[in-house]
C-alpha positions as a Markdown table, in Angstrom:
| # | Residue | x | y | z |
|---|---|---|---|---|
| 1 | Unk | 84.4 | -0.4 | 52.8 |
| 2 | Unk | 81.5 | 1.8 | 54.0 |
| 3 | Unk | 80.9 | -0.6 | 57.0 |
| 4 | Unk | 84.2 | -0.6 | 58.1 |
| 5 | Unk | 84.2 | 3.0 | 58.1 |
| 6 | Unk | 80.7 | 2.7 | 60.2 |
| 7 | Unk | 82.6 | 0.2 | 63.0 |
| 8 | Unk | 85.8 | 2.8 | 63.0 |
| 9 | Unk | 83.4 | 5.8 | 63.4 |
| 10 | Unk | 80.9 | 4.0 | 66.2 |
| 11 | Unk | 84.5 | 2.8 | 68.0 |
| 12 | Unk | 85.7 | 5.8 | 68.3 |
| 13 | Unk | 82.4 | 6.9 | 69.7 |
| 14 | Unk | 81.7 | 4.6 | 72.1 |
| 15 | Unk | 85.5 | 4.9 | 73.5 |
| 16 | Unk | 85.7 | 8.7 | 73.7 |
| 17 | Unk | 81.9 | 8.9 | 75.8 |
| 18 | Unk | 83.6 | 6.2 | 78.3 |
| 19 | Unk | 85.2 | 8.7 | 80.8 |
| 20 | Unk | 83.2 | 9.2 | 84.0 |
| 21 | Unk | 80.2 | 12.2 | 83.0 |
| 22 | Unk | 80.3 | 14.9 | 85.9 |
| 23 | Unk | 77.0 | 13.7 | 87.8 |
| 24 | Unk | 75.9 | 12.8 | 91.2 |
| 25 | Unk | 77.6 | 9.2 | 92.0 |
| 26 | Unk | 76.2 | 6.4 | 89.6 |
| 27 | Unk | 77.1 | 2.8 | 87.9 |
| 28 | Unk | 79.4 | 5.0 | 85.9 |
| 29 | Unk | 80.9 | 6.8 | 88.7 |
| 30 | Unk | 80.2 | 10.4 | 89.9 |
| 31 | Unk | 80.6 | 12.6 | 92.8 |
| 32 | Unk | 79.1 | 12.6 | 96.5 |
| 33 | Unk | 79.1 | 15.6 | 98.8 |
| 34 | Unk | 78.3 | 15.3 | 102.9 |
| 35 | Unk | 78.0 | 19.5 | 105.3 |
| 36 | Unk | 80.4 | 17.7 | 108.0 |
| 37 | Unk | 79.7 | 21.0 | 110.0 |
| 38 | Unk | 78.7 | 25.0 | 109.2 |
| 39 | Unk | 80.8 | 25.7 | 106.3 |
| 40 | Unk | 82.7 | 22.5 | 106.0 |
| 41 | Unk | 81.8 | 19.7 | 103.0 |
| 42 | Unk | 83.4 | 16.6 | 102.3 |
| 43 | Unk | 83.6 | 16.2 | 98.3 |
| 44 | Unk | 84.1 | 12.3 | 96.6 |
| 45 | Unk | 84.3 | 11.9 | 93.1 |
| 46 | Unk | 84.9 | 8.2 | 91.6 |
| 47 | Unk | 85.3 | 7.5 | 88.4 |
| 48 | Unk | 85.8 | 4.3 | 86.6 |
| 49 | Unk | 88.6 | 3.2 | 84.3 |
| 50 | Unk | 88.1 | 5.8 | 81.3 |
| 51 | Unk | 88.8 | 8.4 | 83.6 |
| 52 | Unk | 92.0 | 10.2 | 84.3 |
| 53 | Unk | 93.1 | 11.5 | 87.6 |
| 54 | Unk | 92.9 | 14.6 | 86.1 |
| 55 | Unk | 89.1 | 14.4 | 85.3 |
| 56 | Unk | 88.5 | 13.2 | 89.0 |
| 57 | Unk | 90.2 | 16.2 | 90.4 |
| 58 | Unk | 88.6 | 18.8 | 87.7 |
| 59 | Unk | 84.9 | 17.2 | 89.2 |
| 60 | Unk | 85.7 | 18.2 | 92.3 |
| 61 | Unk | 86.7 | 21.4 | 91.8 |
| 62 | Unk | 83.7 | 22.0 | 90.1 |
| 63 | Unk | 81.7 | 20.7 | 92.7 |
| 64 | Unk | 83.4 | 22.6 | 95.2 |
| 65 | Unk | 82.1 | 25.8 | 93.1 |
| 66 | Unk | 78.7 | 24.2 | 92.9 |
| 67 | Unk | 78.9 | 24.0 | 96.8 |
| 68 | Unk | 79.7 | 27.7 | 97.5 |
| 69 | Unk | 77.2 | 28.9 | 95.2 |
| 70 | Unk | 74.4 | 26.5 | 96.7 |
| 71 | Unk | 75.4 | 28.0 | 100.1 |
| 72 | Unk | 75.8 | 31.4 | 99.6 |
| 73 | Unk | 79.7 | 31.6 | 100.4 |
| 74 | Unk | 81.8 | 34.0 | 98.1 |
| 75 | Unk | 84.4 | 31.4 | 98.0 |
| 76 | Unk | 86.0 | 28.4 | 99.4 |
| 77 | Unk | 89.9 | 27.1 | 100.8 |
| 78 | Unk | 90.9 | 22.8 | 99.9 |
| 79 | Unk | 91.4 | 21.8 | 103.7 |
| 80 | Unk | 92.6 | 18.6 | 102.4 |
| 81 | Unk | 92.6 | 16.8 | 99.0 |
| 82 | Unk | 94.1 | 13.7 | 98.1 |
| 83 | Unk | 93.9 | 12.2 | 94.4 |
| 84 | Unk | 94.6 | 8.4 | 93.9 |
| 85 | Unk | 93.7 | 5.4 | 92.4 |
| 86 | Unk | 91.8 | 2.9 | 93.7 |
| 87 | Unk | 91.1 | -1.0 | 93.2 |
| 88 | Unk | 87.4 | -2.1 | 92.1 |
| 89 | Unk | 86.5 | -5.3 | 90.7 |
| 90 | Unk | 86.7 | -4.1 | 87.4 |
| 91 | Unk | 90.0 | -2.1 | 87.5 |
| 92 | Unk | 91.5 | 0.4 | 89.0 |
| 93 | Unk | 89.1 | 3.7 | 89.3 |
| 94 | Unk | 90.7 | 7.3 | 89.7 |
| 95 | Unk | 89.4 | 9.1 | 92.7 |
| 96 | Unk | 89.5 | 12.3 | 94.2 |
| 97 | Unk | 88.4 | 13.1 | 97.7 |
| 98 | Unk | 88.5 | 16.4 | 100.4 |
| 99 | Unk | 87.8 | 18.8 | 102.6 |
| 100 | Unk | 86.3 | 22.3 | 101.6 |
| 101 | Unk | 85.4 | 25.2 | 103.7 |
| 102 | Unk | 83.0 | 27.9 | 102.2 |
| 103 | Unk | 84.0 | 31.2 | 103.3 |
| 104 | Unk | 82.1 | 34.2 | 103.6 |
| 105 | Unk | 82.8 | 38.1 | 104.4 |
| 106 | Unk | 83.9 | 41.0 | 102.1 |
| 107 | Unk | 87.0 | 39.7 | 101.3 |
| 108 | Unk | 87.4 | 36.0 | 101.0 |
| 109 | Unk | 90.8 | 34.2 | 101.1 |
| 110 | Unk | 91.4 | 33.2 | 97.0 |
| 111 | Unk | 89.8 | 29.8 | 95.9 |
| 112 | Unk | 92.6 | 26.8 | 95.8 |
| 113 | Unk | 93.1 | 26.1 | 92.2 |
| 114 | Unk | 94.5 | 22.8 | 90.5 |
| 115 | Unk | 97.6 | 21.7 | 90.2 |
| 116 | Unk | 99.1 | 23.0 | 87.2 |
| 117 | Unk | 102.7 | 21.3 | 87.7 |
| 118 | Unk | 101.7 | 17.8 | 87.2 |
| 119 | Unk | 99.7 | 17.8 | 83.7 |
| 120 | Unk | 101.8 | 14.3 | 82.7 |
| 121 | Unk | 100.2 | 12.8 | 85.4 |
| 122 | Unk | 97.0 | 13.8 | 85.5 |
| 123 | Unk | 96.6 | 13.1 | 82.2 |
| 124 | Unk | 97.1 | 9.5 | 82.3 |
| 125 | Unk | 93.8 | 6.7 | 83.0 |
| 126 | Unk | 93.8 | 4.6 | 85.4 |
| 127 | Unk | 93.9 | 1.2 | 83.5 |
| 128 | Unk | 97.4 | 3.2 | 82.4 |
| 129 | Unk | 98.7 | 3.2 | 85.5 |
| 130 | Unk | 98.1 | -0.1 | 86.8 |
| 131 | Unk | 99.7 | -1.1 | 83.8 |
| 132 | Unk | 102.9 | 0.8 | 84.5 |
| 133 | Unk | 102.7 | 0.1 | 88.2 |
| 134 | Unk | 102.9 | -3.8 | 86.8 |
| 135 | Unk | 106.0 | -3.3 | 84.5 |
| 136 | Unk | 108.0 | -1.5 | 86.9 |
């Protein structure tokens, strides 16, 4: 009984440390960052089939903070962002890529924030979708 209870307890770890770890772009996934010009940085975050969209867009918010503060900008505007899932040999993989532009000055326009509307979907992992994308 006490080693089953070992196998539940090391399943349930291994499962739950899965999910893509925010960190520069690895085997596991990760994000990527490229100054396209003064004050504009393109942001990619992949993650692998743990991770929801939800995580993927959540790293790249926090990278976008990450940005402004490594640049001295009192804030930042989402030019563009598009969150999707993409194919990979081993499954689908959320991803999360766009365009930020640091701003400075005394009064900075207000950081984009996530979407709050869509929780349902963001919550869902990737393998999840392709499985319902299959069913339908």
């Amino acid at each position: 009984m006490k080693i089953i209870r070992t196998y539940i307890i090391l399943a349930i770890i291994f499962i739950s440390s899965c999910a893509t770890p925010y960190q520069p772009k690895g085997l596991m996934g990760g994000y990527t960052d490229q100054k396209l010009n003064e004050g504009k940085f393109l942001i990619s975050i992949l993650g692998n089939g743990y991770s929801t969209l939800g995580d993927a867009e959540a790293h790249f918010y926090k990278r976008a903070k990450e940005i402004v503060a490594e640049n001295g900008c009192d804030g930042y505007k989402v030019l563009e962002i598009k969150t999707s899932v993409e194919p990979w040999a081993l499954g689908p993989r959320p991803m999360s890529k766009g365009i930020i532009r640091c701003l400075k000055g005394s009064n900075p326009s207000p950081v984009s924030s996530p979407p709050t509307c869509c929780s349902t979907t963001f919550s869902q992992t990737a393998s999840s979708i392709r499985w319902n994308r299959i069913s339908i």
